[in-house]
N, C-alpha and C positions, 0 to 999 in steps of 0.2 A: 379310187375308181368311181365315177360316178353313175347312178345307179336310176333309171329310166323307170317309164309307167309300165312298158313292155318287161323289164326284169322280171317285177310284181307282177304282172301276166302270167308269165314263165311257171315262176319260181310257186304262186297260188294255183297255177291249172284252172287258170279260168279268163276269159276273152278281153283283147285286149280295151275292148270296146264297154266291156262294164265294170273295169278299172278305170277307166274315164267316166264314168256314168258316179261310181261313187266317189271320186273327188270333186266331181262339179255338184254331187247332193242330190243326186236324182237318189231314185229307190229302185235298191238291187235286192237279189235272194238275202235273206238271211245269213243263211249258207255262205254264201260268198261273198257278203260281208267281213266274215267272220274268218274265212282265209283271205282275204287281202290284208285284213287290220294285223292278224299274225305275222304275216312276212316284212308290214312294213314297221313293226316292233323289230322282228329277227334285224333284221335291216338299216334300222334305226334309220330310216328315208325322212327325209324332211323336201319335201315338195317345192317348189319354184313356183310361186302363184300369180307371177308378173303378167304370165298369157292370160290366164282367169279372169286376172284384174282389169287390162286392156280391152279382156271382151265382155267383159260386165258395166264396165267403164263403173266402176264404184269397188273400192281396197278397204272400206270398214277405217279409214283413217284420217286422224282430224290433227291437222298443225297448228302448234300454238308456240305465240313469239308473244314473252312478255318484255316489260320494258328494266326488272329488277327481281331478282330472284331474294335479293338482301331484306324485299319485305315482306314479313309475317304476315300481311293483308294478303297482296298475291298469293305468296304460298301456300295459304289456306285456300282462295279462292282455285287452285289449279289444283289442289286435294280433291276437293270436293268435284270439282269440272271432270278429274281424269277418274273418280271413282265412280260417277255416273254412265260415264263412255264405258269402261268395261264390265258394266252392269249390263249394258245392251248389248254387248259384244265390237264395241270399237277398239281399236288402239290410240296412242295418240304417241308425236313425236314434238317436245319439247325445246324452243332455243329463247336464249338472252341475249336480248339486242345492249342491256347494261346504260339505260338512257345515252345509247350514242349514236345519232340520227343515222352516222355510214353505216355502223354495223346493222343497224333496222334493217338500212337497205339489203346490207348484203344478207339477211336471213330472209327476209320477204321474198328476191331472189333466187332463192337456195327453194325455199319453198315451195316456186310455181313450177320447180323443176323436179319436183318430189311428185309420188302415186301418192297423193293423200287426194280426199274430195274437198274438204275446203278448210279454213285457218280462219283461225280467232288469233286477232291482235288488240295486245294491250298499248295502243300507240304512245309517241312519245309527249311531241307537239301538238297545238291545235292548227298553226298555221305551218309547222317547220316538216311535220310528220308527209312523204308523198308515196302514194299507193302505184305501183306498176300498173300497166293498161290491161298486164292481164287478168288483174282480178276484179270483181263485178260484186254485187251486192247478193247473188247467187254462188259465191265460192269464198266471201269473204264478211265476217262481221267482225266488232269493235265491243273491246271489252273495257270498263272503267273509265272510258275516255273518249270524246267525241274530236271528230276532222273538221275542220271547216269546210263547209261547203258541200259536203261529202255526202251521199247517197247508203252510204253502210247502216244495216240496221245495227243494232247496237246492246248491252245491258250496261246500264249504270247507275250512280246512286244520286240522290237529290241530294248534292252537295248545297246550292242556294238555300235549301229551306233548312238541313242541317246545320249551316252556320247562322242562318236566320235566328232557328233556336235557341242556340249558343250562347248570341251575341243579349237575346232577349234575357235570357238567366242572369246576363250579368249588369243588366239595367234594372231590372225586377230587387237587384238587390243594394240600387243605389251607384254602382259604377257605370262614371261616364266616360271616362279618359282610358279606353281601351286598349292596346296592341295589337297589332294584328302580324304574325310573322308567318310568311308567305313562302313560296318556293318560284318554283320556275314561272317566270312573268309567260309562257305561252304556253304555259299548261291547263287544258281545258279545266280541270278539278279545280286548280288554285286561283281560279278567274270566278267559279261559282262559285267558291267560297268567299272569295272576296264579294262580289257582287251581292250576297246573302249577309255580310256582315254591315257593306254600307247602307242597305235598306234598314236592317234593322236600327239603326242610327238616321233614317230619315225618317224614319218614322216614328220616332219619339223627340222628332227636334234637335238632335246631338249634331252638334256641323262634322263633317268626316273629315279628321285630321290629319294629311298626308304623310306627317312628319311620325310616324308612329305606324304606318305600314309599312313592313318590309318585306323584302322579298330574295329571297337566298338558295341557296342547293338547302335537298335537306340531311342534312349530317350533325353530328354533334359538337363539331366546329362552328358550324355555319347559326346551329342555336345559341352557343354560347357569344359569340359574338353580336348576334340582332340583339338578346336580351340584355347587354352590357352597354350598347347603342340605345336600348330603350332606356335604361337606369341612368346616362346620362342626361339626359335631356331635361328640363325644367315645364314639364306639362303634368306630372303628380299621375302618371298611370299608375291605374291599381288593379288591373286583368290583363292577363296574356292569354291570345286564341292561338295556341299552337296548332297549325294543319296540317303537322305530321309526327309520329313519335317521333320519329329517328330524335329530333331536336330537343327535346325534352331533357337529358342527361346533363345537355350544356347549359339550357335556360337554366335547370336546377342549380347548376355547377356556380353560377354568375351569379344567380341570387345568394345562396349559401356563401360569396367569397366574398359578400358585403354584411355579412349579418342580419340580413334580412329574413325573415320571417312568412311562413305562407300556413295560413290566409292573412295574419293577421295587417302584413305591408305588400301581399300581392294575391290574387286568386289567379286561379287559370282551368283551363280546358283544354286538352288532347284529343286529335284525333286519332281514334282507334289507340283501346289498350296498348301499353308499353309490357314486354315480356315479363319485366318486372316491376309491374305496378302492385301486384302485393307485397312488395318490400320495399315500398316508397309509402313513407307518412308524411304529410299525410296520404292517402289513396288516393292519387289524380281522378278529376272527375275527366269523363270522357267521353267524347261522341264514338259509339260503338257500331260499326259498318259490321254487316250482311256476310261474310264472306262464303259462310256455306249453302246460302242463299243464293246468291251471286252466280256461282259455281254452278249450282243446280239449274236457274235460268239461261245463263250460256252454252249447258249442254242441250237442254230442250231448243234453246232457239236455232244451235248451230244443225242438228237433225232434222229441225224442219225445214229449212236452208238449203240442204242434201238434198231433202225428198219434196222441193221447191213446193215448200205449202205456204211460204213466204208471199207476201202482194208484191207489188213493184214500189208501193209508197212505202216510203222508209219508220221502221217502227224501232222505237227508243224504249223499251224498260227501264223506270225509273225503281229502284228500290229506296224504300225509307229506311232509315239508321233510326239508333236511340240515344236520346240522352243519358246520360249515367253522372246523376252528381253526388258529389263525397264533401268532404272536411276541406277541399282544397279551394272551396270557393267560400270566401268571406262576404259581410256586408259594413259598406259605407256610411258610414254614422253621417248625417247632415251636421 
C-alpha cells in the first residue's frame, strides 16, 4: 500500500502542513521533527521527490556518458568526478556510449529525458561526435575531448605540448627516426598529439615521415600489428610514441617475437601508466595524465555550470601531464 505525507500526519499527530514544511527543509519544532522522522522509520517511507524537483527545478543530479569504461584513465577520472559530487551532496547517473557514435546518440537522448541538471560528456569524435539542440553550454560540458566548432566549455589535458615533450626526450637522446602509433584519425587527443609530435620534429629539422605514422583503434591487436608494420620497413626506427596503453602488450608482443631488445634496438613512451607496468622490465617510461585532477576540475566546473557562474565565452581547462622516464628509453650512438 502506498503510503502518503498525510499518513505521516496521521499516524505523528501533527499537521499535515508541517510534514510538508519538513520534507521541503523548512524549520519545524524539534518536537515534531522528531515524531515525523519516527513514523517514517516505523514506516520505512521513501518519498517521491519528482514534485520537489519540478518545483525547485534543480534534483542535485549530474549525467555523465563517457566514451569507454575499458579505460583506467576514465575510470579514475569518474572516481574522482563522482566522489567529489557526493562530497557536496550530488548524485550522479553513469552510461557508456563504448566509442559507438549511435549509442552516444542514444544516451545523450536518454539523458535530456532524464531529472538530472546537466551532463558531462566524454565525446567520441572531433567532427563525427553531434550534440542535440537541447543542450547548451549551460547544461552541458565536455570532458578529455574537444567538438569542433562547438561552444561547450570543456576540461582537458595539453595533449600538444605532452607529446611535444615526448617527442623532444627522444631527440635529446639522439633518435630521429620515430614512430608515432595513433588511434582514431578524428579524435580530438590523437590529432594533438599528433600535431605536438610533428612540431617537435620541425623544430629540430627532422622532415616528418608519413610512412611511420599510424593510426589504428587502440587494442592490443591493433598495437601488435602498427609495431610489426613499423619493424618492417627499411627507415631504422629506434622510438615508439605509444598514445595509449591499451597498445603497449602487442607493441611488446612484436618486438619480443623478433628478438629484439629494449632500449637497446628500440625505446618508447606510453601514454598513461599500463596496469602492469611494474612487472614489465624494463619500466615503460610514461607520459602520466591528471586523472584525479581532471575529475576534481570537471566536478567544480560542471557546478558552476548549474549555478550559471559560467561567462557565455567558452572556457577550456587545459591540465598538464608528466613525463616519467625509466630504462625503456635508450640513446643513439652517432
Amino acid at each position: 500500500m502506498k503510503i502518503t505525507m498525510k499518513d505521516i500526519a496521521v499516524q505523528s499527530g501533527v499537521a499535515l502542513g508541517t510534514v510538508s514544511n519538513y520534507f521541503n527543509g523548512n524549520k519545524i519544532k524539534k518536537e515534531n521533527e522528531e515524531k515525523i522522522e519516527k513514523v517514517i522509520k516505523d514506516l520505512n517511507y521513501k518519498p517521491n521527490n519528482i514534485g520537489k524537483y519540478l518545483a525547485q527545478g534543480c534534483t542535485k543530479t549530474v549525467g555523465i556518458i563517457t566514451n569507454n569504461l575499458n579505460s583506467s584513465f576514465f575510470t579514475k577520472v569518474i572516481i574522482s568526478l563522482d566522489g567529489y559530487l557526493t562530497s557536496i551532496g550530488y548524485n550522479t547517473i553513469i552510461c557508456n556510449s563504448n566509442n559507438n557514435l549511435k549509442i552516444e546518440k542514444q544516451k545523450l537522448d536518454f539523458m535530456s529525458g532524464q531529472l538530472v541538471d546537466a551532463v558531462i560528456l566524454f565525446p567520441i569524435g572531433y567532427t563525427s561526435t553531434k550534440i542535440p539542440s537541447f543542450f547548451n553550454n549551460k547544461n552541458l560540458i565536455l570532458a578529455d575531448k574537444l567538438i569542433k566548432n562547438s561552444y561547450f566549455n570543456a576540461v582537458i589535458l595539453d595533449n600538444k605540448k605532452s607529446c611535444y615533450e615526448a617527442t623532444i626526450r627522444f631527440i635529446k637522446n639522439g633518435h630521429k627516426n620515430i614512430a608515432f602509433l595513433g588511434g582514431d584519425p578524428d579524435s580530438y587527443t590523437m590529432l594533438e598529439r599528433l600535431a605536438g609530435y610533428k612540431k617537435a620534429l620541425k623544430d629540430h629539422n627532422i622532415p616528418v615521415n608519413e610512412e611511420i605514422i599510424f593510426k589504428g583503434e587502440y587494442t592490443e591487436e591493433a598495437g601488435y600489428a602498427m609495431a610489426n608494420c613499423t619493424l618492417d620497413l627499411k627507415f631504422g626506427v629506434t622510438a615508439f610514441i605509444l598514445t595509449n596503453h591499451h597498445i603497449l602488450p602487442g607493441v611488446l608482443h612484436a618486438i619480443d617475437k623478433r628478438k629484439l631488445n629494449i632500449p637497446e634496438d628500440f625505446s618508447y613512451i606510453v601514454f598513461e601508466e599500463h596496469e602492469f607496468s611494474n612487472l614489465i622490465r624494463p619500466t615503460p617510461s610514461s607520459v602520466i595524465q591528471p586523472s584525479k585532477e581532471m575529475g576534481m576540475a570537471l566536478g567544480e566546473l560542471i557546478i558552476k555550470t548549474i549555478n550559471s557562474e559560467t561567462t557565455d565565452d567558452k572556457t577550456v581547462i587545459k591540465l598538464e601531464t608528466k613525463l616519467h622516464i625509466t630504462d625503456s628509453i635508450g640513446t643513439v650512438k652517432e
